[in-house]
N, C-alpha and C positions, 0 to 999 in steps of 0.2 A: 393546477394544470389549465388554467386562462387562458392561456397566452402558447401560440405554435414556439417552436424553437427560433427559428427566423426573426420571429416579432420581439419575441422575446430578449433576443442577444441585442440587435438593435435597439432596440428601449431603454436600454439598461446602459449608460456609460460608465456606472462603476462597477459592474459586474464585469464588463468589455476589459479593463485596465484590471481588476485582478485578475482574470482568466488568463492574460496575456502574459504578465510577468509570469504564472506558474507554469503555463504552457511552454514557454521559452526556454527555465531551468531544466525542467525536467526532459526535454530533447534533448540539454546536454548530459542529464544527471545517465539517461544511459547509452550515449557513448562511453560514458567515465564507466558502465559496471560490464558491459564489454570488452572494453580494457584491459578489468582487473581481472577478467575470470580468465583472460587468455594469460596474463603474465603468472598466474598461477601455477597455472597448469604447464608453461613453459618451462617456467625456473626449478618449479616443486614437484610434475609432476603429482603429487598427491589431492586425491578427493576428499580425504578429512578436510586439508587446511580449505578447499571451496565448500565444506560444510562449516568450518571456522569464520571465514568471512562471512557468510549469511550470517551466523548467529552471534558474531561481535556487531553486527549491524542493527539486527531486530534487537539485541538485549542492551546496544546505548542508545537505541530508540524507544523500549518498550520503560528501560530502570528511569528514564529523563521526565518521562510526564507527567508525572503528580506537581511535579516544579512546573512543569509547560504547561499544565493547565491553571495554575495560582498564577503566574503570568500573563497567561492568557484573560485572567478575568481580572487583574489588576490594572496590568501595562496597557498603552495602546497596541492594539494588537496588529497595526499596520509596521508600528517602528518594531515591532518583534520579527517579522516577518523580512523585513526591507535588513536588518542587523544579521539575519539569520544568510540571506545570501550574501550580503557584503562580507563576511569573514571565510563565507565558503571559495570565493573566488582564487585565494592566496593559496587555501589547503589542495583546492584540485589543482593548481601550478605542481605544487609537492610531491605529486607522484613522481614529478622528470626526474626523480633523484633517486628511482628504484631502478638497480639493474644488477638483479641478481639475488639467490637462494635465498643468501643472509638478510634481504632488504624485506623478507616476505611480513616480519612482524611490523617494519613502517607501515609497509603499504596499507594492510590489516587495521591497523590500532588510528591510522587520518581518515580512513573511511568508516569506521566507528565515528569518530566524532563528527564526520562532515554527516550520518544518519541522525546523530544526536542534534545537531542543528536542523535537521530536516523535520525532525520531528517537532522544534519549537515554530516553524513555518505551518506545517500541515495543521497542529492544533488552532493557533490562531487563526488559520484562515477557513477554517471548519467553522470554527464558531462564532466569526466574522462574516459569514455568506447572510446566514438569517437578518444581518442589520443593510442589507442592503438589497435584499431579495424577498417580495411579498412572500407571506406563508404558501398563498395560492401557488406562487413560482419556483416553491424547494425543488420538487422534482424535476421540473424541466430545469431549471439550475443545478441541481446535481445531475443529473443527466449527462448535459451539456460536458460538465466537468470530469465526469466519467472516461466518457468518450473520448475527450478530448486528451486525458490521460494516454487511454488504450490508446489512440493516436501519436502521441509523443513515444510511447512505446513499442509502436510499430515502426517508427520513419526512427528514431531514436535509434532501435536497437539491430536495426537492417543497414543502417548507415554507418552508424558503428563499425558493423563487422566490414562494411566496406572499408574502412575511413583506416581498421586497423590492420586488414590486411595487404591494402595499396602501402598506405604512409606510414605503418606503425600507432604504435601505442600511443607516444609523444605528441601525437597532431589530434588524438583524441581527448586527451588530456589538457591542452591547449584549449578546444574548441567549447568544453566542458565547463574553461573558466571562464570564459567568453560572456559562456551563456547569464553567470551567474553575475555578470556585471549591467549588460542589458536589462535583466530582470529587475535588478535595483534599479536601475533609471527610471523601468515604467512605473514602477511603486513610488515613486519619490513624491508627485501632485497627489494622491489617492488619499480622500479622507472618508474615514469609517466612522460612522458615527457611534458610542457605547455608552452602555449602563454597567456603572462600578458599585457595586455594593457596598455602603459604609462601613462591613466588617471589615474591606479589603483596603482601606485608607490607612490604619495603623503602621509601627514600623513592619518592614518583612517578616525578617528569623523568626522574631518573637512568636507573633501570629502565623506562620508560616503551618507548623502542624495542625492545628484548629480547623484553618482556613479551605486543607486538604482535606481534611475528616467531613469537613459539610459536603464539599463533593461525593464523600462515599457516603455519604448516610441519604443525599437527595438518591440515590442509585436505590440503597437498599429498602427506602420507604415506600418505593415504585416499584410492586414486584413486575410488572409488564417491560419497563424499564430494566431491570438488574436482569432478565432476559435477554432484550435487547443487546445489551454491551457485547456479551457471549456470541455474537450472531456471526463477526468477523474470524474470531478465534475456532469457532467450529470447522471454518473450512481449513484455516491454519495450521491447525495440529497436524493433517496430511498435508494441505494441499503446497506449505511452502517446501516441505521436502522433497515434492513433485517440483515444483516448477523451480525451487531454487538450486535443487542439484541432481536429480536425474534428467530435467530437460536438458541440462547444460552438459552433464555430459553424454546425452543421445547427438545434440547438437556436436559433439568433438568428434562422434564414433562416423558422422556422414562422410563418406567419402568421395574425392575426387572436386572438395571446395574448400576446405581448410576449418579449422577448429572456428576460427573467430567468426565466417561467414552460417557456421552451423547455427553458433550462440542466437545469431540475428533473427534466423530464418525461424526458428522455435519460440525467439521471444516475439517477432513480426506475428506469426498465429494466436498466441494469448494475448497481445494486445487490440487484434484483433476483434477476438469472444469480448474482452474486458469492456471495448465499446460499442458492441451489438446487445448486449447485455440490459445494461440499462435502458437501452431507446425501446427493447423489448417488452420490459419490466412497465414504463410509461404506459406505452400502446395496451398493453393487455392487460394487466392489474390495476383496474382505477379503482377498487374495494380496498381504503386501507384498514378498515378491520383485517380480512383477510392475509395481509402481509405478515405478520411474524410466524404465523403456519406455515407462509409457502417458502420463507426463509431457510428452514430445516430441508424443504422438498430439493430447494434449489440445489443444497448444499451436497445433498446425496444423486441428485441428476449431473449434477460434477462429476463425484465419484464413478460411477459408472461409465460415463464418456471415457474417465482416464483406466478405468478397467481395460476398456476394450482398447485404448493405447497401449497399455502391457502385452496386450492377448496377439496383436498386430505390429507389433513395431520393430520388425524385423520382413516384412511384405512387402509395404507400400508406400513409400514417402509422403506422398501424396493424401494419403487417407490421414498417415500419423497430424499432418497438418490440418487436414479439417477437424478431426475427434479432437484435436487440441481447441480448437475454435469452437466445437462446440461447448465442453468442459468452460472454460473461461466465459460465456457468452452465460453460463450457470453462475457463476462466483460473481460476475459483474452484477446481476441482476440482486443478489444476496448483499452485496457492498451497497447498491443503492438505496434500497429501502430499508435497509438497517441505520443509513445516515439520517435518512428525509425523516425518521421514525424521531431518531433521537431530535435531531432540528425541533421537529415541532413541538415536543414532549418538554422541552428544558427551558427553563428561562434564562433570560441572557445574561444575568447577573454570575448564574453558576455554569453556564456553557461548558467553558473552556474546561472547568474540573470534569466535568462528565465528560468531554471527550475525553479527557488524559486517560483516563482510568478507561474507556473504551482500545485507546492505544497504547494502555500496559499490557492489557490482557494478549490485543493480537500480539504485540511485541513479541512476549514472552513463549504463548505458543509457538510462534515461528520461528523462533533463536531453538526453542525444543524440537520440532520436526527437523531446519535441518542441523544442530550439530548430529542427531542420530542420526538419519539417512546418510550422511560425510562417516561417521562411524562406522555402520554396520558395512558400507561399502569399502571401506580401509581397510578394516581388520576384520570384517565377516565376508570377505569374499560376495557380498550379495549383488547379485544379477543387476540387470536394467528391468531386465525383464520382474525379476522376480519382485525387484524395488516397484517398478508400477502397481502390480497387482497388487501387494501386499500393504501401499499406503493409500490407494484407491479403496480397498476394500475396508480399512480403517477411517477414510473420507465418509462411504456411505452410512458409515455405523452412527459416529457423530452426527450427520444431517437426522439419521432416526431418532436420537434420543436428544437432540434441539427439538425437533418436533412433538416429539411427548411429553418434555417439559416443558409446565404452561403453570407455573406459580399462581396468575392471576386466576384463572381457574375455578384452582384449589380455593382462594380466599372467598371467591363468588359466592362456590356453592356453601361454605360457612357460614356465611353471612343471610344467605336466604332461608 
């Protein structure tokens, strides 16, 4: 924390040039999930299949990473990233060929793999920041990145619903591939410098399982670490069921501005929280002892935000959007120092496997919360209402028992 945020970004020209490619894709990546939540619900009608989509999403993201992180610490991890949007640019053209009921499994099964490719970008370039960002400057560099996220997410998914209730689906889908080509361009000059590990020189397949196992065994010999990992998935297990399918369809239920400007309006609020979040977490938490405690707090001051979204979201539009901002402004804070945590904790030889396994785990939670929430809302009848409370109320419980779990702890007082 050296360096203000200002000083910082200017300083730094290779941190400027990845920031910029990622920021660029992901303003179109959600136009493209605006898009698809509205042709869903268009063509199908049904809130299982927009519980289907989340969770073919997070589970070709979540099953991809033990390979994206062996990648990650083999490949360069710039041509992983720069390959990962170049093939995405073609797949998001591929939506234009959805038009209609029958098309829902296309749509479904290219957006599975355009997250499987996302997920080979995100690893590498997680575990690519540390080779080009002093230790001193993880945070304000995840920070920055945060934010700039939450950012893309707001102008992303507020223009979206503009983009797709003026012009249609197709001009979102267009502008989505756009992005993903720009992106490669800025990546193209950007050189990252890395450390390969001589186990990771042999052929691949061969060593392939071995090489995945040292990523989990670095996890499991670090019990403050094998905590850690856990820290995303804690808020996941409710929180994507919230945000991936009861926001989206609170957002359908607004009336008198259409389904697609709903989507916008509710993801515009969490992406909001998602970048007040970390700039918060920076300013006020400079103890990182302290952080894997408040990690749990964070998790369950979520929960409660989105309590009282259940309790309200039938009052006041207006409130439901700031309790949203609050609640994410929670999760963001819990995303960043769970990153900055692992960053500094891992070495760069095994980075990349340590993240995978960080983004198996959220994967997997989130494919779990929502194909349920899409379930119990299809074939159990369950409320909006009743959905807030009832996965809010399972947000806070998780945040309590991340916080009582403290393995490291237990080993302390052993030892002494």
């Amino acid at each position: 924390m050296s360096k203000g945020y200002v000083e910082f970004f200017f300083s730094n020209a290779k941190y400027r040039r990845l920031w910029s490619a990622s920021i660029i894709s992901l303003l179109g990546e959600w136009f493209n999930t605006i898009a698809l939540f509205f042709l869903i619900l268009e063509y199908s009608g049904s809130e299982f299949l927009l519980g289907v989509l989340f969770s073919v999403r997070m589970f070709a993201f979540a099953i991809s990473q033990p390979i994206n992180g062996l990648l990650a610490d083999r490949l360069n991890r710039k041509s992983l990233m720069l390959w990962s949007n170049v093939l995405q640019i073609g797949l998001a053209l591929s939506f234009l060929l959805v038009d209609g009921k029958e098309d829902m499994w296309w749509l479904i099964s290219i957006s599975g793999l355009m997250m499987l490719l996302h997920g080979v970008y995100v690893t590498a370039e997680r575990a690519a920041l540390p080779n080009i960002v002093d230790e001193d400057d993880l945070l304000t560099a995840n920070a920055i990145g945060s934010a700039s996220w939450s950012s893309a997410l707001c102008l992303g998914a507020m223009l979206g619903g503009i983009v797709v209730s003026v012009w249609g689906t197709d001009a979102a889908f267009i502008i989505d591939s756009a992005t993903f080509l720009l992106s490669s361009l800025i990546l193209i000059p950007l050189v990252i410098e890395q450390n390969i590990d001589e186990s990771m020189k042999g052929p691949l397949f061969s060593g392939a399982i071995s090489n995945i196992k040292i990523g989990w065994q670095r996890i499991y010999d670090d019990k403050r670490l094998l905590r850690i990992v856990f820290a995303k998935a804690s808020w996941n297990i409710a929180g994507a069921g919230l945000a991936g399918v009861f926001l989206v369809l609170a957002g359908a239920e607004i009336t008198g501005y259409g389904a697609a400007f709903g989507f916008g309006l509710f993801f515009f609020a969490r992406g909001i929280g998602t970048g007040i979040g970390p700039i918060l977490a920076r300013a006020l938490f400079k103890d990182k002892t302290k952080w894997p405690g408040l990690i749990g707090i964070l998790v369950s001051t979520s929960g409660l935000f989105y309590l009282v979204v259940g309790l309200t979201i039938d009052i006041y539009l207006p409130l439901t959007v700031i309790l949203i901002i609050f609640a994410h402004s929670a999760s963001g804070g819990n995303w960043v120092l769970s990153t900055v945590l692992t960053q500094s904790w891992v070495e760069d030889e095994v980075r990349g496997r340590v993240f995978s396994m960080d983004m198996l785990i959220l994967g997997s939670s989130a494919a779990f919360s929502t194909s349920l929430a899409g379930y119990l809302v299809e074939y159990h009848d369950l409320s909006l209402k009743t959905g807030f409370i009832s996965f809010s109320l399972l947000m806070v419980v998780c945040g309590i028992i991340f916080t009582l779990w403290n393995p490291a702890d237990k080993i302390h007082k052993q030892t002494v």
